[in-house]
C-alpha positions in Angstrom: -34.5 49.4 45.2 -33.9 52.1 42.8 -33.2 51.8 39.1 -29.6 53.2 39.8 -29.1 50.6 42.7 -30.7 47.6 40.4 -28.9 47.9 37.5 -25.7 48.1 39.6 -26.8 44.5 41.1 -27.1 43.2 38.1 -23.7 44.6 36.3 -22.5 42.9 40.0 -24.0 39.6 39.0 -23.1 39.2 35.3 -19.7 40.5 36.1 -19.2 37.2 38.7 -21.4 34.9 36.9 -22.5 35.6 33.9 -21.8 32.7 32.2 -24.7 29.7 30.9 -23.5 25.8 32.1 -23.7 25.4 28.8 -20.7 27.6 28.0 -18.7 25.9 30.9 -19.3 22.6 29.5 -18.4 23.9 26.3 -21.5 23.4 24.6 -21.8 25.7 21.7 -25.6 26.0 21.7 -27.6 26.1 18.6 -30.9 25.1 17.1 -29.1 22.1 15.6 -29.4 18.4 16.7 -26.0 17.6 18.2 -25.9 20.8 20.7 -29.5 20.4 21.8 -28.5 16.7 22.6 -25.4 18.2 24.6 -27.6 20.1 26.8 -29.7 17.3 27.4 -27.3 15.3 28.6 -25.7 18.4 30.7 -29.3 19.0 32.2 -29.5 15.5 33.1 -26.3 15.5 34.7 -27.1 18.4 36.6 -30.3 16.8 38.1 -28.3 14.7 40.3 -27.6 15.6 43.8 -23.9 16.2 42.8 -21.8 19.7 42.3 -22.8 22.0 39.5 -18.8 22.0 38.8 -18.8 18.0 38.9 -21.7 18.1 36.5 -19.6 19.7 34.0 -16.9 18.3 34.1 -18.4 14.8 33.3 -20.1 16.3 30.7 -16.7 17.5 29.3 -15.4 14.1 29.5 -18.4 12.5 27.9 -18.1 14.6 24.8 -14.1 14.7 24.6 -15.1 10.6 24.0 -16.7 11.2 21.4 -20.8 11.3 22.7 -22.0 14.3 21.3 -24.7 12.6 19.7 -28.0 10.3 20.4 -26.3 7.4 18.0 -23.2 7.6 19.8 -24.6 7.6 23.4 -27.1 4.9 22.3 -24.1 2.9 20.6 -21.9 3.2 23.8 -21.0 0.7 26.1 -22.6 1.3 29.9 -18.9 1.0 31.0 -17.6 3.4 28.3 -20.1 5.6 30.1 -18.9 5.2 33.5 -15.6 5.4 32.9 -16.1 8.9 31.4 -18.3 10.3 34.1 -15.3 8.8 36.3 -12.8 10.9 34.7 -15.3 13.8 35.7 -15.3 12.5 39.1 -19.1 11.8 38.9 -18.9 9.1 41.2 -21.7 8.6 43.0 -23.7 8.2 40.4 -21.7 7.2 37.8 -23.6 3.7 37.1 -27.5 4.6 37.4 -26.3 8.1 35.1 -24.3 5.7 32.6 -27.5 3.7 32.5 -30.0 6.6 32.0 -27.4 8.1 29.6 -28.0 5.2 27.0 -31.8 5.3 27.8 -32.0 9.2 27.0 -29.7 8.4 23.6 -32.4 5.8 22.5 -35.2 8.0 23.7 -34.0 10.9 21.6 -33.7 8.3 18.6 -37.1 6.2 18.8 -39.6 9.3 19.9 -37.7 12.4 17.9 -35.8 10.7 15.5 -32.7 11.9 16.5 -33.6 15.4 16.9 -34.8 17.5 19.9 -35.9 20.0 17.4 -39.2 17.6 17.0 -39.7 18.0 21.1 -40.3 22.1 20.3 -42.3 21.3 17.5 -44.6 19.1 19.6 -44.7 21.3 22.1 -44.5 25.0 20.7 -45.6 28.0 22.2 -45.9 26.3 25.3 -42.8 25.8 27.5 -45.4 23.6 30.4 -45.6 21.2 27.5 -41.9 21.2 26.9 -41.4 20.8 30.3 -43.3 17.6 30.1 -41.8 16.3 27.5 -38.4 16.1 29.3 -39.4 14.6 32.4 -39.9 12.0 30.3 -36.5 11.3 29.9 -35.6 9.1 32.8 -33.6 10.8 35.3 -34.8 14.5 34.4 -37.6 15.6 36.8 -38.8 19.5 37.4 -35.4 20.5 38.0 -33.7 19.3 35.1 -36.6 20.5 32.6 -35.9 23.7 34.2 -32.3 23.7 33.7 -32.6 22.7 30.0 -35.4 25.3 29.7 -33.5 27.9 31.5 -30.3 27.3 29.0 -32.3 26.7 25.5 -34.3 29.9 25.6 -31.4 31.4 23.9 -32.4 29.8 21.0 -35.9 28.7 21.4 -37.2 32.1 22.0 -40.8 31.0 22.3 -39.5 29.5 26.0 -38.5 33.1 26.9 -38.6 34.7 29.8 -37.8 31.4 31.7 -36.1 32.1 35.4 -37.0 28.9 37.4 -38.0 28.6 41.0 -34.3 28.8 42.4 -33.5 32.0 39.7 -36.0 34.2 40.8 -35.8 33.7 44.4 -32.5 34.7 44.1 -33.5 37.7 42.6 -35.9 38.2 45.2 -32.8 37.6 47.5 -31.1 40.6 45.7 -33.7 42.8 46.0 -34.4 42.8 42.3 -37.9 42.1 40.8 -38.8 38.0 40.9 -40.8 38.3 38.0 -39.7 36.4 34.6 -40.7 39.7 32.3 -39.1 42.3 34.6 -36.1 40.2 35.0 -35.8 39.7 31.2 -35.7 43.3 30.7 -32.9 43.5 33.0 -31.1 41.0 31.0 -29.7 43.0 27.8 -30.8 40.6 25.7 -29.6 37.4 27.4 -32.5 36.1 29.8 -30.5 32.8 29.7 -27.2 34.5 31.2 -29.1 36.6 33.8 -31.2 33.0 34.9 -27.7 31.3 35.0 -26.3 34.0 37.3 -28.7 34.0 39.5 -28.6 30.5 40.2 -25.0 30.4 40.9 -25.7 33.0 43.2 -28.5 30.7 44.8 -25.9 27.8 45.3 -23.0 30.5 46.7 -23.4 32.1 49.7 -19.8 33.9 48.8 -21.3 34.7 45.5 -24.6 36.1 46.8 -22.8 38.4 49.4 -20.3 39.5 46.9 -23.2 40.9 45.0 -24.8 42.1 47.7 -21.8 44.4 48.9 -21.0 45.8 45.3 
């Protein structure tokens, strides 16, 4: 593909989908305990075998109640829990999540006293060893480290260039380069947007031909 033809792909795909989960859940990310909790939760949600667009939406209901916070999720009542991630129509797995939910809010309390910021300092430069750390949190495996990896990066820059498994073989589905550097340098400045878009892409067939024909 030429440089003419991939930069056209990716104006394509940021037009569609350039948007982090983090934005749709209306997260406004910063280095700052009570947004790095957010996307915690919104990773963990996401880990489920549920919809993306589900995902979000409970996570919209959780912090419209009021648990934007470890204390507050750690003070909440499981069926406080599960009648939020109802309202978001996370049904499925609305009491195992409402379970983990409390467990992540105590987690974040006991081992980081309340602040995720003490994850990257344990872990810093090395985003394997964050990756670790959050698959500690019950309910976040690979795929949910990824996801809160693949959103943070905009503020922990030391995670930078992170395009997961699914983000780059989307790339690689778009005939642009799947490797995290290249792909950063397509990314104006915004490796986190560029990841997100490409996963959408990865989970929309629509999405992924849309691109494709522009």
């Amino acid at each position: 593909m030429s440089t003419t033809d991939t930069d056209a792909t990716v104006a394509a795909l940021m037009a569609r989908a350039g948007r982090t989960y983090a934005e749709d859940a209306g997260i406004a990310l910063k280095d700052t305990p009570s947004p790095l909790f957010e996307l915690l939760v919104l990773s963990l949600l996401l880990s489920t075998r549920i919809s993306a667009d589900i995902a979000v939406a409970a996570a919209r209901e959780l912090f419209a109640a009021g648990y934007r916070t470890p204390e507050k999720m750690a003070r909440a009542s499981w069926q406080s829990l599960v009648d939020a991630l109802g309202r978001g129509h996370y049904k499925r797995y609305d009491e195992s999540t409402a379970t983990r939910l409390g467990e992540a809010g105590r987690k974040v309390l006991d081992d980081y006293h309340g602040d995720l910021r003490e994850l990257a300092a344990k872990a810093e430069p090395d985003s394997d060893a964050a990756a670790k750390l959050l698959q500690e949190f019950t309910g976040i495996g690979p795929v949910g480290a990824d996801i809160f990896l693949r959103e943070v990066q905009s503020v922990w820059d030391w995670v930078a260039p992170h395009f997961d498994e699914r983000a780059r073989a989307a790339a690689k589905d778009l005939g642009l380069p799947d490797d995290p550097g290249r792909l950063a340098d397509l990314a104006d400045g915004k490796p986190e947007v560029l990841a997100a878009a490409l996963v959408r892409a990865s989970l929309d067939k629509d999405l992924l031909g849309e691109v494709r024909s522009a």
